[in-house]
SETI-665181 format. One line per field, with one value per residue (C-alpha): residue number from 1; x, y, z. Coordinates in Angstrom, 3 decimals, padded with zeros to 6 digits. Layout:
% SETI-665181
seq <- (NUM,...)
x <- (X,...)
y <- (Y,...)
z <- (Z,...)
END
This chain:
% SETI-665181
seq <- (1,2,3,4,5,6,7,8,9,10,11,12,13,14,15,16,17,18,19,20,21,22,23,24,25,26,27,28,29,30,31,32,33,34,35,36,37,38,39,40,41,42,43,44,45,46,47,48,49,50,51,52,53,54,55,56,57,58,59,60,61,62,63,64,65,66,67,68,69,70,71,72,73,74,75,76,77,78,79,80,81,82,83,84,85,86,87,88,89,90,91,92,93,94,95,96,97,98,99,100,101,102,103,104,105,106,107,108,109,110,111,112,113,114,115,116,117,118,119,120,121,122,123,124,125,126,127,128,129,130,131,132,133,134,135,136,137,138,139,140,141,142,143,144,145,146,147,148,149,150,151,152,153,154,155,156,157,158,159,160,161,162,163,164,165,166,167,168,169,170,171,172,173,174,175,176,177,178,179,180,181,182,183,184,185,186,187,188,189,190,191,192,193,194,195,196,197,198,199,200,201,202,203,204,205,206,207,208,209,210,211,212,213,214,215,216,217,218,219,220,221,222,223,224,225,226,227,228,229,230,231,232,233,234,235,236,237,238,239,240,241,242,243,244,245,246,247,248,249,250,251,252,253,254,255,256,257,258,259,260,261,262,263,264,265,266,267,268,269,270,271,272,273,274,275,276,277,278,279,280,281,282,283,284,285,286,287,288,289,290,291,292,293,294,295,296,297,298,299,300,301,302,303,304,305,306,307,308,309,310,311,312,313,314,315,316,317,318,319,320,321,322,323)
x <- (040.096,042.618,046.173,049.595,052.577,055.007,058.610,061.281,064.670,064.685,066.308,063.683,060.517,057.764,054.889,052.611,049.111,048.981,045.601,045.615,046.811,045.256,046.715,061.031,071.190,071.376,074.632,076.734,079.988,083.672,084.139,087.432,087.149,086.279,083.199,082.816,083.447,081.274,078.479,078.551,078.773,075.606,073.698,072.459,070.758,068.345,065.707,063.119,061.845,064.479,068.183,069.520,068.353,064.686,062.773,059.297,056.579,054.069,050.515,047.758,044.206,041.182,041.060,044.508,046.446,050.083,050.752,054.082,054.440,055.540,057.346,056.511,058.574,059.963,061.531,061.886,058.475,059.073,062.065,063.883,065.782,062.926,061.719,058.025,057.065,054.166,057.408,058.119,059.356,060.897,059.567,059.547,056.736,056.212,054.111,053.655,051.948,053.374,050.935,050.529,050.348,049.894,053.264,051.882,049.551,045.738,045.590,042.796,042.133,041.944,039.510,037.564,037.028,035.148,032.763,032.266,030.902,028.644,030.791,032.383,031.432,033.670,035.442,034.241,030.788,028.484,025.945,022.622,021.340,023.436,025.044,026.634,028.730,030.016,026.736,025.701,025.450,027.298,030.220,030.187,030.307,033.250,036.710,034.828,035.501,039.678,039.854,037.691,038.136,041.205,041.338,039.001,040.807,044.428,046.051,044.762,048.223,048.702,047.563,044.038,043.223,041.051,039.199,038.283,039.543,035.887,035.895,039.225,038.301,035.150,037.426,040.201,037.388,034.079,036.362,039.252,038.653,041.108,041.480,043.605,046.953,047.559,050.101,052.656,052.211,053.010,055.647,057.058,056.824,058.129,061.417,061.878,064.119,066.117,066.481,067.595,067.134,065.821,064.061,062.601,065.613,068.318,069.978,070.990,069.530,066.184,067.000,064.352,065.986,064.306,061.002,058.485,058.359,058.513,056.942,053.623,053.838,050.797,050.868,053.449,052.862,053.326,056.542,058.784,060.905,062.960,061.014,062.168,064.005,060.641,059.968,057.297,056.710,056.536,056.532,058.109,056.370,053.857,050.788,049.920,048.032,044.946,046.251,043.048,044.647,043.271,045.917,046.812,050.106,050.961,049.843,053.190,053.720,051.147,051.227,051.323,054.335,052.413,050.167,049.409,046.015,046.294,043.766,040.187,041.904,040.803,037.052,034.596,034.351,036.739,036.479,039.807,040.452,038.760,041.401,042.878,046.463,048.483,051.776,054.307,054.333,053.397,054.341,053.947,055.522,059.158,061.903,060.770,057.402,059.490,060.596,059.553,058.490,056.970,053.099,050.442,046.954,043.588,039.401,037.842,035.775,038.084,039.322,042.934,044.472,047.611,046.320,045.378,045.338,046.748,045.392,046.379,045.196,046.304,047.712,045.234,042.544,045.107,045.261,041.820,041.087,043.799,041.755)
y <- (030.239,033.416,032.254,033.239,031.495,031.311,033.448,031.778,031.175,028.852,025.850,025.293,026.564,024.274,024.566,025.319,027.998,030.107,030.146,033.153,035.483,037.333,036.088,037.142,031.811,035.367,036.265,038.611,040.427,039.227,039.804,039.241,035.396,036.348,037.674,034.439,032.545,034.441,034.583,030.389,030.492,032.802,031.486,027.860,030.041,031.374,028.701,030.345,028.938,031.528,031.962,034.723,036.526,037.057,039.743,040.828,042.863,045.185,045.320,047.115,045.540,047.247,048.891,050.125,047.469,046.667,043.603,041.900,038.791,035.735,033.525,030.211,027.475,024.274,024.244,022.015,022.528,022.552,020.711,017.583,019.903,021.395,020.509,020.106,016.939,018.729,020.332,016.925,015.700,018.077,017.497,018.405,021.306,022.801,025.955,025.655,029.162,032.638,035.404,038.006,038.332,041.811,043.546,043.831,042.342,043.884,047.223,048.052,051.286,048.674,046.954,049.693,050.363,047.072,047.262,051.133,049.297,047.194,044.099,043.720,043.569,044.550,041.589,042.738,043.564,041.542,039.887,039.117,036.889,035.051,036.833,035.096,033.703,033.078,031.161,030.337,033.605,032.095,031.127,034.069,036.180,033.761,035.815,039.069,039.250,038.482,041.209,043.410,047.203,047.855,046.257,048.816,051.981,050.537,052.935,052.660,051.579,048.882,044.957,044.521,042.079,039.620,038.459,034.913,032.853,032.755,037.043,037.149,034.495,037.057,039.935,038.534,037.345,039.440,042.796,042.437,039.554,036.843,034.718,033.266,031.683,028.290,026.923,026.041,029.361,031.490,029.435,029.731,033.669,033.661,032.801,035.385,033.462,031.638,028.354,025.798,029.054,029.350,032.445,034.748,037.089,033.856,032.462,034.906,035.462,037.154,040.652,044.009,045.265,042.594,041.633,042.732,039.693,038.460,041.979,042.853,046.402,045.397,045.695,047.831,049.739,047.640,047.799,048.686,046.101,045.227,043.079,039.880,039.022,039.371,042.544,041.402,042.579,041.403,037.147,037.208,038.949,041.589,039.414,035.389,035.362,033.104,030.349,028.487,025.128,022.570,021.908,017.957,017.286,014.679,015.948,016.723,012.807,012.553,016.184,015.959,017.912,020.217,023.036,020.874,022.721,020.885,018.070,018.185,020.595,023.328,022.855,024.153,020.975,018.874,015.759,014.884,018.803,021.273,023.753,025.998,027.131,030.472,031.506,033.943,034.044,037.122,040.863,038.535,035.212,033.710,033.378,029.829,030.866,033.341,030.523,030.301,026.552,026.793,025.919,027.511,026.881,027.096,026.619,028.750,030.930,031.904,035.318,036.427,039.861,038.274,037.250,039.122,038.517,038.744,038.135,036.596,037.652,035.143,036.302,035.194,037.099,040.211,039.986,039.425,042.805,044.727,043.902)
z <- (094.774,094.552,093.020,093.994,092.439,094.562,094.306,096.282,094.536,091.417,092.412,095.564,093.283,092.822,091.194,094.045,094.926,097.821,099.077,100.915,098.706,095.759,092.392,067.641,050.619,050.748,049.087,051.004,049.803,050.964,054.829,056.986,058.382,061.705,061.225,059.019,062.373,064.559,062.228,062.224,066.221,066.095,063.603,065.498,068.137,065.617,064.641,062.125,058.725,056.987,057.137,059.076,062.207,062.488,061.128,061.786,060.213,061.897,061.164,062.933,062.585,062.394,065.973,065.481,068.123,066.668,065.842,064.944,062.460,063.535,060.796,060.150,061.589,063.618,066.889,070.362,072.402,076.005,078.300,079.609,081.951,083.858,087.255,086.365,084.429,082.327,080.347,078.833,076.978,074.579,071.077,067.580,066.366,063.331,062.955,059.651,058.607,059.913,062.404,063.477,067.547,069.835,070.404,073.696,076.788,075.803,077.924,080.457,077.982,074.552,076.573,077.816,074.007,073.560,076.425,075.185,071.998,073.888,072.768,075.923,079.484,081.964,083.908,087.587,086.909,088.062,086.589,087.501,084.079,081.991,079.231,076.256,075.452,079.233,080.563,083.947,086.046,089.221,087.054,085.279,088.529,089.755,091.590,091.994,095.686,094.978,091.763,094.086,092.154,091.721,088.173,087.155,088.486,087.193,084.437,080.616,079.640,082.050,081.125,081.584,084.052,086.016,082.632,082.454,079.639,078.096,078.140,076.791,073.751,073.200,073.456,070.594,068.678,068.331,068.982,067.169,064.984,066.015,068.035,071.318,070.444,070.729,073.460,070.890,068.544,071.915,072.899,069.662,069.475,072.843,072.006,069.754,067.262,069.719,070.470,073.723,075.763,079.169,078.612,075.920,075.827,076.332,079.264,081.103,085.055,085.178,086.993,087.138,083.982,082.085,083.277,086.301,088.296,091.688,093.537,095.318,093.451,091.085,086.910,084.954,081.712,078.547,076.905,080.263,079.379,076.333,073.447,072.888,068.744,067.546,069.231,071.244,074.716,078.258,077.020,080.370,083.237,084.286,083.353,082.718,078.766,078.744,075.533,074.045,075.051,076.836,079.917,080.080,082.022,079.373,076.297,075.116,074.860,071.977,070.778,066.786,065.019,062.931,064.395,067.694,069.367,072.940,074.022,072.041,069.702,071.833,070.960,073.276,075.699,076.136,078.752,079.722,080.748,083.167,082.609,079.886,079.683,080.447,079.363,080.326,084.000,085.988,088.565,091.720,090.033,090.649,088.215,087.401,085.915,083.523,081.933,078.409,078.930,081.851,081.664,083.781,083.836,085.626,085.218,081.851,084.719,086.834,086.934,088.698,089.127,087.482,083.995,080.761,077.638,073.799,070.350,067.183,063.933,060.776,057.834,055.861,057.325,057.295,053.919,053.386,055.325,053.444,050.231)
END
């Protein structure tokens, strides 16, 4: 079934499908006491697992895709203020090892590089045997007729799209070798350093300067908008990123603290879940999905012109390749 979120104004949002319509103790010298002040009014909105505002590292993996490292960390996970009970409640997490995740969305061109390989197969092809590791033919061949081919002809530099969860797991991990982030990791990133804000640049009012939401104009190129404190791009906007969650509305009841993986642990079946998780919202979404706790989600073989993909890498395996 195609998927449009809907993109009416915030307060009257719900989370609701249209059928018909395709889918970031140093010491420091003296300073004057108001900068003393300010820098104690600042400092609470920065929640990392190091004092001071965050900083991240850049690494490029072995097919030359930037990457930016996420610290390690605890913060709230979702929100008691939403409208959508699957937000809550708000709880403690702890990511308790740092990452490294894509500065931005996978591009149609990064992608194009994999199924040039032979690793990859392209998302609208179809399929006439079952190639692994995405099974039954008929699934695999699932939302062809909604991405018809205009995936195919969109610009290198734009997000790829319509790729199934199970292509874009293949992609992060037989291509680049990662893996998908976990709901809490991205939501994490997404914040960018910041806590008990709305969205992944703060609180302000989601406007065309900042993300591309809420239009019928299609994908943009990555990095249009301003990166979040981490100096990641597009968390907000432009394209839904497959998570390797399980979706469960009330998972966040019994999530654990540390490193929580979603129901099953995000193993390859899982029976109290059909569907896996995506963050970030998307082009055609409303100012509600923007928000950095707002949970998406849909069946493994389903494949929408509104959702890509990004890897993590972790920094053990980074250093491991750097040896």
């Amino acid at each position: 079934m195609p998927l449009h979120a809907d993109h009416n104004d915030e307060s009257t949002q719900k989370k609701r499908w249209n059928m018909t319509a395709a889918f970031g103790a140093v010491r420091v010298p003296a300073v004057p006491y108001l900068f003393i002040a300010a820098g104690l009014l600042i400092s609470p909105l920065l929640h990392t697992d190091a004092p001071g505002a965050p900083v991240s590292k850049q690494w490029s993996d072995p097919t030359g895709k930037t990457m930016v490292r996420i610290p390690a960390g605890r913060f709230s996970m979702g929100s008691n203020r939403g409208p959508d009970a699957d937000e809550r409640p708000e709880h403690d997490v702890r990511i308790t090892r740092p990452f490294f995740l894509d500065e931005h969305e996978v591009t149609r061109g990064e992608y194009q590089a994999c199924v040039s390989a032979g690793v990859c197969i392209w998302p609208l092809k179809k399929r006439t045997r079952p190639i692994k590791p995405l099974g039954r033919t008929q699934r695999a061949n699932w939302g062809l007729k909604y991405c018809g081919s205009k995936a195919l002809r969109t610009p290198a530099n734009h997000p790829l799209t319509c790729v199934n969860y199970h292509e874009a797991r293949h992609y992060c991990e037989e291509w680049r070798g990662g893996r998908l982030p976990t709901e809490a990791e991205w939501e994490w990133a997404g914040r960018g350093g910041l806590r008990d804000m709305r969205y992944s640049w703060g609180n302000q009012v989601p406007n065309r300067k900042r993300a591309l939401f809420g239009r019928y104009t299609g994908t943009a190129e990555v990095g249009s908008y301003p990166p979040n404190g981490y100096g990641l791009y597009d968390m907000a906007g432009n394209v839904w990123e497959w998570t390797n969650d399980w979706y469960h509305a009330s998972y966040y009841r019994r999530s654990p603290v540390d490193d929580p993986k979603g129901p099953c642990a995000g193993l390859e079946k899982c029976n109290v879940s059909k569907h896996r998780t995506m963050r970030g919202g998307s082009w055609i979404t409303g100012s509600l999905g923007l928000r950095i706790t707002y949970r998406n989600h849909h069946r493994a073989w389903n494949r929408f012109t509104v959702v890509g993909v990004r890897c993590v890498h972790d920094v053990e395996d980074t250093e491991a390749l750097a040896r």
